[in-house]
Rosetta silent file (secondary structure, phi, psi, omega in degrees, C-alpha in Angstrom):
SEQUENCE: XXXXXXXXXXXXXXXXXXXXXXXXXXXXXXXXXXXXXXXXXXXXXXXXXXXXXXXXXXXXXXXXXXXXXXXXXXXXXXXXXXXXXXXXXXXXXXXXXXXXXXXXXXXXXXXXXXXXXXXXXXXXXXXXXXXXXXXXXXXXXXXXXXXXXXXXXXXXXXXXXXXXXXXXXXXXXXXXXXXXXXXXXXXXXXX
SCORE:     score description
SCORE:     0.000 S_00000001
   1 L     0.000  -50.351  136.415 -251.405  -66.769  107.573 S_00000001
   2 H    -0.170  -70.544 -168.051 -249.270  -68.646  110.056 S_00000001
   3 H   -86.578  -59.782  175.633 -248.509  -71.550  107.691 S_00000001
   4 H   -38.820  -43.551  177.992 -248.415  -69.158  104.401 S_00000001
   5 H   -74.730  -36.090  173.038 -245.469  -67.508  105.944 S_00000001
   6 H   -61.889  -52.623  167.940 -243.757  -71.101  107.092 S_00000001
   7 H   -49.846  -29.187 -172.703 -244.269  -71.971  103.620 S_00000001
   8 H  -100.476    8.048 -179.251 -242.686  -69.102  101.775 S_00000001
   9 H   -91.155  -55.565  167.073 -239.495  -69.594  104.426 S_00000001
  10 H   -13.953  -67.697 -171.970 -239.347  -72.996  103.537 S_00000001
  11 L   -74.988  -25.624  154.671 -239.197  -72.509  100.054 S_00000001
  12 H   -50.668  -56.379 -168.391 -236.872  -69.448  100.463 S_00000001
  13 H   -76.894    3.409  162.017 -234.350  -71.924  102.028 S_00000001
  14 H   -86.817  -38.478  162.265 -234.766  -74.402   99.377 S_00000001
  15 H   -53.140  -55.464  163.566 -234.270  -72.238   96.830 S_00000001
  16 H   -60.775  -33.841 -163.665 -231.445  -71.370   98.117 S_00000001
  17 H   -67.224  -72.661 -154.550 -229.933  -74.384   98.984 S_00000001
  18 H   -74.686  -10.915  144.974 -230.020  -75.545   95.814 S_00000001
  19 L   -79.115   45.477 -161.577 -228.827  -72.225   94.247 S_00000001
  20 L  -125.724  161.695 -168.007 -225.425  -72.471   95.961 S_00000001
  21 L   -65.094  144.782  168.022 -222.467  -72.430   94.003 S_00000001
  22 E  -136.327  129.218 -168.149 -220.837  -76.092   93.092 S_00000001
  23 L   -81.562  164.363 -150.215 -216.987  -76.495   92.434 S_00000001
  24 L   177.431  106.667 -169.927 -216.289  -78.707   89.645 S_00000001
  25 E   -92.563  138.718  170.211 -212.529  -80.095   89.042 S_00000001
  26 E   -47.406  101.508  156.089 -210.721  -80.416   85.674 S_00000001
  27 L   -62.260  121.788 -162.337 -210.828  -83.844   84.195 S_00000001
  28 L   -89.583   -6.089  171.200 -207.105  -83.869   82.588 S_00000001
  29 L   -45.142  -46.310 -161.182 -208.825  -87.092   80.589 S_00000001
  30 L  -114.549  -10.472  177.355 -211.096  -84.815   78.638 S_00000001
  31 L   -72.481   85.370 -161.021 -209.216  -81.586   78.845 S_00000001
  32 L  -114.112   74.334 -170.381 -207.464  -80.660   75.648 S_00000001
  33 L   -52.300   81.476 -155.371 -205.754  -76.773   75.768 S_00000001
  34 E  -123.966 -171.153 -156.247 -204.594  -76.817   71.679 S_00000001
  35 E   162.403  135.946 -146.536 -203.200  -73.984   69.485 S_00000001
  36 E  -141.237  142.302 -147.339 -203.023  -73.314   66.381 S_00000001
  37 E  -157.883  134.180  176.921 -200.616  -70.752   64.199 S_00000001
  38 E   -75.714  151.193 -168.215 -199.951  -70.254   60.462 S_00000001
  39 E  -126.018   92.102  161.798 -196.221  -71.790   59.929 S_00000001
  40 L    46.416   29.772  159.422 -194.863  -69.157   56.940 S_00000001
  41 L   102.887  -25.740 -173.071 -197.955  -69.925   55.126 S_00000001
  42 L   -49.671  -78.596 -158.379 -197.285  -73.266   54.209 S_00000001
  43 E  -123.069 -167.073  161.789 -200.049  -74.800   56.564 S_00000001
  44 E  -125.266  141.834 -176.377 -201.829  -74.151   60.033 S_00000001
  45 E   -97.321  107.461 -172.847 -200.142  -75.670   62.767 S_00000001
  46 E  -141.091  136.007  179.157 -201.933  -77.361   66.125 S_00000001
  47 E  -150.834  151.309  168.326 -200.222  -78.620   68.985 S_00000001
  48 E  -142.198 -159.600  179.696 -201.586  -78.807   72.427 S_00000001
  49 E  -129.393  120.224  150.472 -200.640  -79.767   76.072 S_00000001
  50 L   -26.518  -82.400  169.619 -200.793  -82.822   77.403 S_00000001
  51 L   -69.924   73.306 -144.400 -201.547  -82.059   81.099 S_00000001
  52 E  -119.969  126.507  140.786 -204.174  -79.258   82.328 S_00000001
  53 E  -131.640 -148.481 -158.930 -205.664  -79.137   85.994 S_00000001
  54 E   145.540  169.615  168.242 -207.821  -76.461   87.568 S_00000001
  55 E  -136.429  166.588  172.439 -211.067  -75.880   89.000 S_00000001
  56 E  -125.861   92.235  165.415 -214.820  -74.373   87.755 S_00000001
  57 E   -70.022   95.356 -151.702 -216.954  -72.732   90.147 S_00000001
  58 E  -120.317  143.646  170.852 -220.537  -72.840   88.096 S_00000001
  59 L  -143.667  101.526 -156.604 -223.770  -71.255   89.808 S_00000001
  60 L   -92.988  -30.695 -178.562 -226.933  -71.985   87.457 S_00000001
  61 L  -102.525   13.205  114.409 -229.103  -70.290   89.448 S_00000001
  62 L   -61.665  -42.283  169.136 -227.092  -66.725   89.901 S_00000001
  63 L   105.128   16.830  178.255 -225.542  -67.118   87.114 S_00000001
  64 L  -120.143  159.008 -166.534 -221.949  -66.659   88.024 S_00000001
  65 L  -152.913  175.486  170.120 -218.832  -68.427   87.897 S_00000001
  66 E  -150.770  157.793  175.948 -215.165  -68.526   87.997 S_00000001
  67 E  -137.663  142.228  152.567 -212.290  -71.052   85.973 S_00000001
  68 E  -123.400  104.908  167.915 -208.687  -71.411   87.548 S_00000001
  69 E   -76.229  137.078  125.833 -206.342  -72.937   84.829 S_00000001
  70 E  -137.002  153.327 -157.859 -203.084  -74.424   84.976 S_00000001
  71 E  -125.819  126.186 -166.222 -201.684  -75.890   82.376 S_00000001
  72 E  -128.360   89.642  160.672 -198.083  -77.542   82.420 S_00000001
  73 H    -9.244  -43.002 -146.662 -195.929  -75.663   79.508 S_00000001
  74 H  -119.359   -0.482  123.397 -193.509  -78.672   79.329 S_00000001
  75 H   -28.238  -18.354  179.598 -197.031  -81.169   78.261 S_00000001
  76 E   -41.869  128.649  150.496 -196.570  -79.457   74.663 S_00000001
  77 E  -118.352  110.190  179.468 -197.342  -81.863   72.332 S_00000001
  78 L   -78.433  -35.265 -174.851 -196.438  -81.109   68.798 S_00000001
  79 L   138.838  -37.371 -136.872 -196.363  -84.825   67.349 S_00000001
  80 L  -140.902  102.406 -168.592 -192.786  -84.661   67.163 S_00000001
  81 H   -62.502  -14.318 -170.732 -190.478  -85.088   70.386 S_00000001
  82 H   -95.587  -39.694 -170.279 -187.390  -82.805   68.992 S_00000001
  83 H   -57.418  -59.406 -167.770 -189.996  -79.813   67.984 S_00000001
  84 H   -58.340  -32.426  163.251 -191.542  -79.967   71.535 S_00000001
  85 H   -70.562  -28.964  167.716 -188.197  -79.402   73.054 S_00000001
  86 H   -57.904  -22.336 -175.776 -187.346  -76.962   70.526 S_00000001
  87 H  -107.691    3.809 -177.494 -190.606  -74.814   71.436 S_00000001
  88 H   -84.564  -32.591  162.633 -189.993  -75.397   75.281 S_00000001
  89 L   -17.265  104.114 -166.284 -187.042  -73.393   74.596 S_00000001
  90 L   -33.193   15.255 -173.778 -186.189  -69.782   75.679 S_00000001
  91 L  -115.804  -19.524  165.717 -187.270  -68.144   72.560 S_00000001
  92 L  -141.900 -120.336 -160.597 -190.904  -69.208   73.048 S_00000001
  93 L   -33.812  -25.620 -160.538 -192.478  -71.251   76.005 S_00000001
  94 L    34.871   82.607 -129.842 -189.076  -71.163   78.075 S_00000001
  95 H  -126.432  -35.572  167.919 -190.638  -73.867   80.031 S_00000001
  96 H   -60.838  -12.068 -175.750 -187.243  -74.186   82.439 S_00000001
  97 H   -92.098  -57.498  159.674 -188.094  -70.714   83.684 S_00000001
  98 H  -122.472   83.740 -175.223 -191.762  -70.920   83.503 S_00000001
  99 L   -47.802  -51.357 -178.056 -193.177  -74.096   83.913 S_00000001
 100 E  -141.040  157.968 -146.862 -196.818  -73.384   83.608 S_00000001
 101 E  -121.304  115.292 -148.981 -199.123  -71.340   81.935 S_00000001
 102 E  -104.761  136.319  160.993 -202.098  -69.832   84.147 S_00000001
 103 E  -128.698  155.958  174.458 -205.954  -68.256   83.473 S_00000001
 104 E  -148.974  107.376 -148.334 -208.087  -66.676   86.042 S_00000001
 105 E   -78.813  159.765  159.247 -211.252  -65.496   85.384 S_00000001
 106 L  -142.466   41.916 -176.715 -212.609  -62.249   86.503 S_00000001
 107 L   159.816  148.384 -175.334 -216.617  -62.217   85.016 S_00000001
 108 L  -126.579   36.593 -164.718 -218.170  -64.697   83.623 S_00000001
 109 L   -51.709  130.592  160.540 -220.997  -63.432   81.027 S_00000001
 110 L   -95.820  161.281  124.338 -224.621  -65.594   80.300 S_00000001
 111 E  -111.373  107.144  170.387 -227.030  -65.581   77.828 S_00000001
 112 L    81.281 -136.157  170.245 -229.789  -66.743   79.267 S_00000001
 113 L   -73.430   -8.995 -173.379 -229.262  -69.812   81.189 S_00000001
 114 E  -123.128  168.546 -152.959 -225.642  -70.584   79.715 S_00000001
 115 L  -109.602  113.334  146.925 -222.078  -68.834   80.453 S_00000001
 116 L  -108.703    1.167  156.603 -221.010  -67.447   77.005 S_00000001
 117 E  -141.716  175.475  179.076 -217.385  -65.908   77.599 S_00000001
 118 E  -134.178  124.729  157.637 -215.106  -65.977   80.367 S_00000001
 119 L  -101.974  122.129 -165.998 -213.145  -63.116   80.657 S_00000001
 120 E  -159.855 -132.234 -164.038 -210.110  -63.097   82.922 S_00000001
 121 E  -133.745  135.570  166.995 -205.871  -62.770   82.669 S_00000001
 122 E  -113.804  156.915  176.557 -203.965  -65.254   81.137 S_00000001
 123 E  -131.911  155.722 -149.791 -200.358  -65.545   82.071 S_00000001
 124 E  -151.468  133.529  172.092 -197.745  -66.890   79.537 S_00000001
 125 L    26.489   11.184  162.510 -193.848  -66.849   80.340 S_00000001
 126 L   108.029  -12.394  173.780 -194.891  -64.251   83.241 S_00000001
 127 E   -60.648  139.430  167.282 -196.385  -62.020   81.135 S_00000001
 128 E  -128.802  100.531  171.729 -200.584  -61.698   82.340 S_00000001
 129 E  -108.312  127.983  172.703 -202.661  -59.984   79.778 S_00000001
 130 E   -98.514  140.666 -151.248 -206.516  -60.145   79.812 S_00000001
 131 L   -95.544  171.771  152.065 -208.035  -62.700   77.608 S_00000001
 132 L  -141.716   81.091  176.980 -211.491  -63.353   76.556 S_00000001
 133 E   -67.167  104.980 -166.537 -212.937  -66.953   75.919 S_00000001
 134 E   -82.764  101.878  132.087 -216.000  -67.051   73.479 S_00000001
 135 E   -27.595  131.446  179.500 -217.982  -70.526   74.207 S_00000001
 136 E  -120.200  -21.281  174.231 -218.781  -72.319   71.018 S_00000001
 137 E  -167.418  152.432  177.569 -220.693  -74.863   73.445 S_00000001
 138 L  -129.249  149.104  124.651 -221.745  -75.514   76.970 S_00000001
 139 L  -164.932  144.051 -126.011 -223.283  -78.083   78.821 S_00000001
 140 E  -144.155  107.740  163.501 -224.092  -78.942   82.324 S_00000001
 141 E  -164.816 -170.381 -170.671 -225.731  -82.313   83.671 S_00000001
 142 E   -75.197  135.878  175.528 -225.433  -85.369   85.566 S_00000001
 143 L   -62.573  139.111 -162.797 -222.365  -87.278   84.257 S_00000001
 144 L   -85.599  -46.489  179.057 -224.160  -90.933   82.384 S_00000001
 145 L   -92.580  -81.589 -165.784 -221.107  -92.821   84.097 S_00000001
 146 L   -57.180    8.446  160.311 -219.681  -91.572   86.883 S_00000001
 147 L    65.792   32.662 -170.115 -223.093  -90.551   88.602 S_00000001
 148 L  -168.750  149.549 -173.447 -222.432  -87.141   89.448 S_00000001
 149 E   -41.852  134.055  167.240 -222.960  -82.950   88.241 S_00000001
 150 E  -154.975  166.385 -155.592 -220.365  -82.566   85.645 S_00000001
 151 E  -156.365  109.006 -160.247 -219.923  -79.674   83.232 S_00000001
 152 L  -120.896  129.085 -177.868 -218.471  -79.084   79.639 S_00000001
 153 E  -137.987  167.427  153.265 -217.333  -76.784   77.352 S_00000001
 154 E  -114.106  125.825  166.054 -215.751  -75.416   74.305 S_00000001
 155 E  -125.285 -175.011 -179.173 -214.075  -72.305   74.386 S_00000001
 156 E  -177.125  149.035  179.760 -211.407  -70.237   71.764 S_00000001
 157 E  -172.630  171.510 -155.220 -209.717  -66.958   71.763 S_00000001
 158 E  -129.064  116.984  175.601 -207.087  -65.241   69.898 S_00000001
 159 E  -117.767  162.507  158.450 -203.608  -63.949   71.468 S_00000001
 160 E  -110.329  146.415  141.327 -200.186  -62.379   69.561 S_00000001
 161 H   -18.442  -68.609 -174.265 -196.768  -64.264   70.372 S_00000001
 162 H   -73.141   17.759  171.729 -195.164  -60.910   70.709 S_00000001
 163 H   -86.431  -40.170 -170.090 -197.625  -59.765   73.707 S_00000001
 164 L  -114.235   74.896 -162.240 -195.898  -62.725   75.719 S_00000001
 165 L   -17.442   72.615  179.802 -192.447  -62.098   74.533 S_00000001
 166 L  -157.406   56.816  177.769 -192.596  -65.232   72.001 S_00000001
 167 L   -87.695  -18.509  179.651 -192.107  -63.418   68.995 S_00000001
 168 L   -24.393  104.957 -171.503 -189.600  -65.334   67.373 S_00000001
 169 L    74.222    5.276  133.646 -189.473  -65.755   63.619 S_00000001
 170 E   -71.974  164.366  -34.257 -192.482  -63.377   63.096 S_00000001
 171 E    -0.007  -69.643 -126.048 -194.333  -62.817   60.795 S_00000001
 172 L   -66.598  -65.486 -178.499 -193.073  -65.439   58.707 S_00000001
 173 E   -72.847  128.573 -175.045 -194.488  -67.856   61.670 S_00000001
 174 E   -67.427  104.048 -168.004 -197.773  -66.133   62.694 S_00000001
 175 E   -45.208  -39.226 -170.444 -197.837  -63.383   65.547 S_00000001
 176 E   -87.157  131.066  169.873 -202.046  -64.729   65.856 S_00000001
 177 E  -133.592  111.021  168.863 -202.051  -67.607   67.555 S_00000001
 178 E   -71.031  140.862 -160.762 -205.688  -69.297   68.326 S_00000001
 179 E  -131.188  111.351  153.726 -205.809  -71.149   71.427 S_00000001
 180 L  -153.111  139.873 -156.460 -208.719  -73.738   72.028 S_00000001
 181 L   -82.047  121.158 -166.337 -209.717  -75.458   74.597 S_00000001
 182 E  -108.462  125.052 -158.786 -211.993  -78.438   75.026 S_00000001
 183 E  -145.470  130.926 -174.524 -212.743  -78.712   78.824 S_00000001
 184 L  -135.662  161.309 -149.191 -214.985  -81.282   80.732 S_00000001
 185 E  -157.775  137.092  178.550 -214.844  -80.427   84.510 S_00000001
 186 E  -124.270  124.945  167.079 -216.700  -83.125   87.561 S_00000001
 187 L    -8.224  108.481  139.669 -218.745  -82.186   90.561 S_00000001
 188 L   -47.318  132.268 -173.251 -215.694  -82.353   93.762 S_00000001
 189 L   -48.125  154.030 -167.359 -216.785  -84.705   96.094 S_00000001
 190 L  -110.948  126.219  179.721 -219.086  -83.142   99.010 S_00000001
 191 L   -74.359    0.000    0.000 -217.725  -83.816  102.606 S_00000001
């Protein structure tokens, strides 16, 4: 009885150990924040940001998690160097005012063994209205090069302009703006 009980402590603490949360830092390599907007009908329009770092706090065996974005507003890339200063501008990103563009989750919803939205607040020009990010893919293993836990996703969600007072030239320029994000995130080194 003696050893049946050493045994089930054991395996309690092993269980656990291994069921402990693991932080997981943005790669800004693989990280691609884009957005995409009808432009008066013509076409759809995608631009992204350049620059994104952050962290992901993933727990496979609770099943909870948290993402802290930041994203640096004045990274737009449009294609076209006079447009990106033109949207850094005070009529939409203001980017001298507010330099970066923030999410913070606050739940984290599975199915099953996988995270499928992150709900949390995004803040835009200072405005913070909560978001929802729908996964389109997940996936979580040992990185093939770099030897270490690493963790990837697709996510998308749908904001208006005029929520984060970057209404300018709506309609005709689309108030729906889709925003999505390609995100690959690496184990932080363990002290």
């Amino acid at each position: 009885m003696k050893k049946l009980a050493i045994a089930l402590a054991f395996a309690s603490f092993a269980a656990s150990a291994f069921a402990a949360p693991e932080t997981f830092i943005i790669d800004p390599a693989h990280t691609a924040p884009r957005f995409e907007y009808s432009h008066f009908g013509y076409s759809k329009q995608i631009h992204s940001f350049d620059k994104t770092s952050g962290t992901i706090v993933y727990d496979r065996a609770a099943k909870t998690g948290s993402v802290d974005i930041v994203i640096d507003a004045k990274s737009v890339n449009t294609g076209y160097p006079l447009f990106n200063e033109h949207i850094q501008g005070e009529d939409f990103f203001d980017t001298a005012k507010y330099p970066t563009i923030t999410f913070k989750s606050t739940a984290v919803k599975f199915d099953g063994d996988k995270p499928v939205t992150v709900e949390g607040n995004l803040t835009l020009k200072g405005i913070t209205k909560p978001v929802t990010l729908t996964l389109t893919s997940f996936q979580a293993m040992p990185h093939p090069i770099m030897k270490k836990d690493a963790i990837g996703a697709n996510a998308v969600t749908k904001i208006k302009r005029t929520e984060f007072n970057m209404g300018k030239y709506a309609p005709y320029v689309s108030d729906d703006v889709t925003l999505d994000i390609a995100v690959e995130a690496v184990a932080a080194n363990k002290e």
